[in-house]
C-alpha positions as CSV (number, residue, x, y, z in Angstrom):
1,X,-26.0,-2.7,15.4
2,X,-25.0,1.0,15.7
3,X,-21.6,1.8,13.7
4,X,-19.2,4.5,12.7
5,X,-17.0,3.9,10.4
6,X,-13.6,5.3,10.2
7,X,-11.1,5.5,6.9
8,X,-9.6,7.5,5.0
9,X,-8.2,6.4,1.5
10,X,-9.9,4.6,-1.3
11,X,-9.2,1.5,0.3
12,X,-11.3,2.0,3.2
13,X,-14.0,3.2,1.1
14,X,-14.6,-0.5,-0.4
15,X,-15.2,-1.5,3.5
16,X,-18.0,1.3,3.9
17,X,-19.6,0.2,0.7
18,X,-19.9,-3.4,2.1
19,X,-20.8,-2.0,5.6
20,X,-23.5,-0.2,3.9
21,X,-25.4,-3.2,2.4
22,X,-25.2,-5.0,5.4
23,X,-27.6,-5.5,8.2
24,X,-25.8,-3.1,10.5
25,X,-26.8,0.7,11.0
26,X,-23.9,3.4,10.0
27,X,-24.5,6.4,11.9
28,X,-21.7,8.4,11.1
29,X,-17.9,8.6,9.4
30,X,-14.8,9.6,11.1
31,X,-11.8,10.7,8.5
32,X,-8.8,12.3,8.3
33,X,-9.2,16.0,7.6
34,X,-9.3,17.6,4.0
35,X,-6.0,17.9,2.6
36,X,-4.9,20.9,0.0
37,X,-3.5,20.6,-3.5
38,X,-2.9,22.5,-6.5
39,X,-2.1,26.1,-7.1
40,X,-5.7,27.5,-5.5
41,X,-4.7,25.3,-2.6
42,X,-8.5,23.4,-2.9
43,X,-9.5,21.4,-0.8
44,X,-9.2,17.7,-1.2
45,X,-12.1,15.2,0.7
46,X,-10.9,11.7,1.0
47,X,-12.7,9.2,-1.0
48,X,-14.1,7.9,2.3
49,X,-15.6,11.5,2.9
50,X,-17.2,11.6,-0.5
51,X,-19.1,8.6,-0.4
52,X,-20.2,8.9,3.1
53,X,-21.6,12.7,2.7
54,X,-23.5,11.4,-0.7
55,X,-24.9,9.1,2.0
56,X,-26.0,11.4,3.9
57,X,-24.0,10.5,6.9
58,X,-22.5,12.5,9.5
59,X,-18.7,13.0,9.1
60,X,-16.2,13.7,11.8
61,X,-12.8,15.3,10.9
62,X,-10.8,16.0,13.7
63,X,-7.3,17.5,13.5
64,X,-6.7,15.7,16.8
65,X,-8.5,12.4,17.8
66,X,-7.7,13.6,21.1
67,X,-10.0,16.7,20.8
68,X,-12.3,17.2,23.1
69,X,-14.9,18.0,20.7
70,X,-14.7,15.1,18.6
71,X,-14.8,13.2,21.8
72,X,-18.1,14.2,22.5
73,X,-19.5,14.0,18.6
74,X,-18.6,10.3,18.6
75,X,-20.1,9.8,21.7
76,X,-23.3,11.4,20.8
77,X,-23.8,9.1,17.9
78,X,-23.7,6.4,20.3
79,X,-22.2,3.4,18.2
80,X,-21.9,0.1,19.4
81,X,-18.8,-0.3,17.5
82,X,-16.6,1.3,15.5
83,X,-15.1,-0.5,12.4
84,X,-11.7,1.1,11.0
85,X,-10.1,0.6,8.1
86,X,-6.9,3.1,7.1
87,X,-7.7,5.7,9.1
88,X,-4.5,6.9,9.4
89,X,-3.9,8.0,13.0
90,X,-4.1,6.4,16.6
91,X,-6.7,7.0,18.9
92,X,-6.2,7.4,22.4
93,X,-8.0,5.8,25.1
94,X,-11.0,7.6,25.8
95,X,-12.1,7.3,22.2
96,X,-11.5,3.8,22.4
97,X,-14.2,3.2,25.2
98,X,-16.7,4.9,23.6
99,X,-18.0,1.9,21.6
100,X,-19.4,-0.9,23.9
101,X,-18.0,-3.8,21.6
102,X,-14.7,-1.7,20.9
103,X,-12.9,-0.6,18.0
104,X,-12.2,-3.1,15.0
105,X,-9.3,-2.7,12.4
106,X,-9.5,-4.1,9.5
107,X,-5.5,-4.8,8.6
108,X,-4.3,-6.1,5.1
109,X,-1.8,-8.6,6.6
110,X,-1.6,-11.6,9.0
111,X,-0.6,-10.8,11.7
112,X,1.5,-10.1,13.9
113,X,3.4,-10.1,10.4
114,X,4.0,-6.8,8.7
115,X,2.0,-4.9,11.8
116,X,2.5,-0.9,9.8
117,X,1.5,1.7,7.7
118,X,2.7,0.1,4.7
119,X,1.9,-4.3,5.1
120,X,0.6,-5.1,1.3
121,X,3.8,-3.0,0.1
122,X,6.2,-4.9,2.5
123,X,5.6,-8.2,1.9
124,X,5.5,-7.9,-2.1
125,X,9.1,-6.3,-1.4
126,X,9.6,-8.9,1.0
127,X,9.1,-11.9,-1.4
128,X,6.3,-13.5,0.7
129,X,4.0,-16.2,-1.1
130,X,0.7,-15.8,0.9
131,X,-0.9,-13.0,2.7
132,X,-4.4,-12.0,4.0
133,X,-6.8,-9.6,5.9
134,X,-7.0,-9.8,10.0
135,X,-10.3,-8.2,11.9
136,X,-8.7,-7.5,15.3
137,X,-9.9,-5.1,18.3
138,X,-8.1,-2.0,18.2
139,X,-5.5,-0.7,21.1
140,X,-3.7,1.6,21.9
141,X,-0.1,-0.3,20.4
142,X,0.4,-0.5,17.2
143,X,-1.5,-3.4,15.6
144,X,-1.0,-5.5,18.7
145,X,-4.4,-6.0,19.5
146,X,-6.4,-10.0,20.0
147,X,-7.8,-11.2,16.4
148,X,-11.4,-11.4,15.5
149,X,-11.1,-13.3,12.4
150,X,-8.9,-13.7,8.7
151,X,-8.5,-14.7,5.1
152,X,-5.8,-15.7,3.5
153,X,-4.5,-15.3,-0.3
154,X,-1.5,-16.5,-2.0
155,X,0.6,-13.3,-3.5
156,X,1.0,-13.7,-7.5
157,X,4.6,-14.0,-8.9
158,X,4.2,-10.7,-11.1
159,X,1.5,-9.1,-8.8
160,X,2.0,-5.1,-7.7
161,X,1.5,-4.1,-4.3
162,X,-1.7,-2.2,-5.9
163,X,-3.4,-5.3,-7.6
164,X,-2.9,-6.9,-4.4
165,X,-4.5,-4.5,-2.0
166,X,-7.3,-4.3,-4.8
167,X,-8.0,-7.8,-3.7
168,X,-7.3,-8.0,-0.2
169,X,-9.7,-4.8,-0.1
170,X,-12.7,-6.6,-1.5
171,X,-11.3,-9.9,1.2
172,X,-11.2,-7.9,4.1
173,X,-14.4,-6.0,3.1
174,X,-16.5,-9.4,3.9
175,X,-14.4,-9.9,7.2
176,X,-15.4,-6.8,8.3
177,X,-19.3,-7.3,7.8
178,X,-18.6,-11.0,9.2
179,X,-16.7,-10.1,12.1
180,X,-19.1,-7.2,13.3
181,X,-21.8,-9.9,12.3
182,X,-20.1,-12.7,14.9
183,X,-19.6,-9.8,17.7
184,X,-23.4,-8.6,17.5
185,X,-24.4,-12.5,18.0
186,X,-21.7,-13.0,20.8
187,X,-20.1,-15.5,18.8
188,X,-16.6,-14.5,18.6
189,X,-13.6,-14.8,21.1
190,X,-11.0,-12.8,20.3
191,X,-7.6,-14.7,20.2
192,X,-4.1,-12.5,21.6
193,X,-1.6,-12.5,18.9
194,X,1.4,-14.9,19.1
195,X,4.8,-13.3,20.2
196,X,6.7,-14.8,17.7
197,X,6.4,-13.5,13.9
198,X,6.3,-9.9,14.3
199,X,7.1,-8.2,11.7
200,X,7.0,-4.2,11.2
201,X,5.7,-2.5,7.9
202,X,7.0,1.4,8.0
203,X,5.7,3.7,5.7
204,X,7.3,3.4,2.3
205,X,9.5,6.4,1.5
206,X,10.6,7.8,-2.1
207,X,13.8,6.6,-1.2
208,X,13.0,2.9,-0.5
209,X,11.3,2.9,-3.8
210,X,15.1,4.4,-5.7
211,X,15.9,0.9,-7.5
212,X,19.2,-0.6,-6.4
213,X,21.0,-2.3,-9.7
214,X,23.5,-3.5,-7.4
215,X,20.6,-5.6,-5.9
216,X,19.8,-9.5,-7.5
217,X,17.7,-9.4,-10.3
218,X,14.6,-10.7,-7.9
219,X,15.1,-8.6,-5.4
220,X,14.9,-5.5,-8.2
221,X,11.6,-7.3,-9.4
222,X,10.6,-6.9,-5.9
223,X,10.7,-4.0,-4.8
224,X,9.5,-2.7,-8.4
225,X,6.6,-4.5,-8.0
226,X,6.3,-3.5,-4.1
227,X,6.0,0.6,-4.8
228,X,3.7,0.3,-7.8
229,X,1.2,2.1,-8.1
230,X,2.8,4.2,-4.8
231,X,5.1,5.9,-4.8
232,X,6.8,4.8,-7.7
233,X,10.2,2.9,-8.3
234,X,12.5,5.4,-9.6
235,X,16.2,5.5,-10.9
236,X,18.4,8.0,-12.6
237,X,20.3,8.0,-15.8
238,X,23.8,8.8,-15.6
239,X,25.7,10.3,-19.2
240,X,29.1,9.5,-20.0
241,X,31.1,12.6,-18.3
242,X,28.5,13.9,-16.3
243,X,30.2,15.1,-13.2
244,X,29.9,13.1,-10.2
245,X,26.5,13.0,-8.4
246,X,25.2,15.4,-11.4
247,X,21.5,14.0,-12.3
248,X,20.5,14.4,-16.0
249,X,17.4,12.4,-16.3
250,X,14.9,10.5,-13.3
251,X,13.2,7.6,-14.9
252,X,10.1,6.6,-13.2
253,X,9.8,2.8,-14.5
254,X,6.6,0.2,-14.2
255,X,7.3,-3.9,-13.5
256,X,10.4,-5.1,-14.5
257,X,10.8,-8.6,-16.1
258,X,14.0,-10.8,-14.7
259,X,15.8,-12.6,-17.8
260,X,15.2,-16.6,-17.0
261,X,18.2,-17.8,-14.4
262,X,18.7,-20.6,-16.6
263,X,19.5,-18.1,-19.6
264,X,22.7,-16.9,-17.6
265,X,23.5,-20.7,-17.0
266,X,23.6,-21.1,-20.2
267,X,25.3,-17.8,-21.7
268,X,22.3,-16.8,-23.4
269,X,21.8,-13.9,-21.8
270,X,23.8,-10.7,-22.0
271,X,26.8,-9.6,-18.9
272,X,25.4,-6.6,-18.1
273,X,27.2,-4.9,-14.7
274,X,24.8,-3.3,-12.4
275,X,22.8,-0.5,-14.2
276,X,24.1,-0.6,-17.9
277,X,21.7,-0.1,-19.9
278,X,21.4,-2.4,-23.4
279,X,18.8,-1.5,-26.1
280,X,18.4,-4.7,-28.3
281,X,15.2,-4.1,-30.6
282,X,12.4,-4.0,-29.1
283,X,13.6,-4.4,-25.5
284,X,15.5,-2.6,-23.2
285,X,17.7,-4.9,-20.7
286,X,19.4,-3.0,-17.6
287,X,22.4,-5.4,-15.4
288,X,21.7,-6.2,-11.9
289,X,24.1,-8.5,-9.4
290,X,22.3,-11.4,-10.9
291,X,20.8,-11.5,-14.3
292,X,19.9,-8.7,-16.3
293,X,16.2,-7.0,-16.2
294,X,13.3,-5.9,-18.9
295,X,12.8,-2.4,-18.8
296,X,8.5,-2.0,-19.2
297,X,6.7,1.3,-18.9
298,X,9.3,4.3,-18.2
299,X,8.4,7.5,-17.3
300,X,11.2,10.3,-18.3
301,X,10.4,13.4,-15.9
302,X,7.3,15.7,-17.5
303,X,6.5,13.0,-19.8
304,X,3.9,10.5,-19.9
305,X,4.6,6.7,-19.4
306,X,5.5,4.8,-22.7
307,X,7.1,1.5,-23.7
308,X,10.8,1.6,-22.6
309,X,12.1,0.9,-25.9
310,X,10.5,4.2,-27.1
311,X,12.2,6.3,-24.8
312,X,15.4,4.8,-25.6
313,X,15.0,5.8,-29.0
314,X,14.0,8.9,-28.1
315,X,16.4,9.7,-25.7
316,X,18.9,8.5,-27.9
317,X,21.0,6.1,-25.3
318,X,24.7,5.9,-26.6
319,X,27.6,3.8,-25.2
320,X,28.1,4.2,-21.6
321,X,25.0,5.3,-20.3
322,X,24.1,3.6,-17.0
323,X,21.1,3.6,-14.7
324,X,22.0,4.7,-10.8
């Protein structure tokens, strides 16, 4: 079967690898357009860009998937269907009918749960115990369209929303092959998705990923563990007599470990109120609504990431200093 592939991030580029190997014929790469960095303002490929042009294949960048242009270069390359994985923006109708079997996304939840930009993310902040990967044909709603085909996974108790995609990328990479596999042998049926259990998954902003101390300790855990790698849970440090709303240090920090419930239960553990900070040793402890946190990996503003308790030390923490 004829394919083009479209994705953008690293991510996608573990579905093209597998697409690759397989039995199927990919005949071209659609991706989001180069983005600029640094102070030459270079140009950037995504990662699904560089491994499909050291494949030799035929990459389409529009700035628009409503360009005319790109319109016709799709058609030309005549797929019979058109796996996507992260591409990163909707198509409209016309590029949807190009392929004969359709569009199919490859979506790192089960859905209708967590239907978004930002699914793996959401449900580590969301505390859910099991996940999985959904094939689906694309439409023109937002993840709404009838399921191919899924896996399912339970979500670790200290996993990051980055180890998790890790997984669910290699997961939903075999879907993929599968479900084009079941579609070229007219073996699939693709099921609508239930109206109840929607769920939406919004992009992740820097400001979701601001700690809250004021939050239970699991709910801190959470969403700590939900932004790593990206974009990073951050917090500030707030001095004794610093004027109100003055920032003197942000403090990117890693996974945080919650102090055992039972410690609290039985006094063990120190009353911290929300955001003081307690250096004891070897480990820093910071108060929540519940019980108190361990700091991990910090990382002051310039600096590289090190152990927390170093940057204590070298930040020299004194009485009254408070995370905010």
């Amino acid at each position: 079967m004829r394919i083009v592939f479209a994705g953008t991030p690293a991510v996608a580029e573990t579905a093209l690898e597998a697409l690759l190997a397989s039995d199927h014929e990919v005949v071209g790469v659609v991706s989001r357009p180069d983005t600029v960095a640094g102070r030459g303002r270079r140009a950037l490929q995504s990662p699904v860009v560089v491994r499909a042009l050291a494949a030799g294949l035929p990459v389409l960048q529009p700035t628009r998937a409503s360009d005319p242009d790109f319109l016709a270069g799709l058609a030309a390359l005549e797929p019979d269907c058109c796996p996507v994985v992260a591409y990163g923006a909707l198509l409209p109708r016309p590029v949807l009918d190009v392929p004969r079997l359709g569009w199919v996304n490859l979506h790192f939840s089960l859905l209708p749960a967590w239907r978004g930009a930002a699914p793996v993310q959401r449900a580590v902040m969301a505390g859910d115990d099991v996940t999985g990967t959904t094939t689906f044909l694309l439409e023109e709603g937002m993840d709404t369209g009838p399921v191919l085909g899924t896996t399912t996974t339970s979500i670790g108790p200290r996993e990051t929303s980055g180890e998790l995609l890790a997984r669910l990328a290699v997961d939903g990479a075999k879907l993929l092959v599968a479900t084009l596999d079941g579609l070229e042998a007219g073996a699939l049926v693709p099921v609508p998705q239930p109206a109840e259990g929607v769920s939406l998954a919004p992009k992740v902003t820097v400001e979701d990923a601001r700690v809250r101390w004021d939050e239970p300790a699991f709910a801190v855990d959470r969403r700590v563990r939900g932004v790593t790698p990206a974009p990073g849970a951050w917090t500030t440090v707030a001095r004794p007599g610093a004027e109100p709303g003055e920032v003197v240090e942000r403090l990117k920090i890693g996974p945080v470990e919650p102090l055992p419930p039972v410690a609290l239960a039985t006094a063990s553990a120190p009353r911290l109120a929300p955001g003081e900070l307690l250096v004891q040793g070897q480990e820093v402890l910071v108060g929540t609504a519940t019980v108190p946190v361990r700091l991990g990996e910090v990382q002051p503003a310039g600096k590289r990431a090190m152990p927390a308790a170093a940057w204590a030390r070298g930040a020299r923490l004194g009485a009254g200093e408070v995370l905010a």
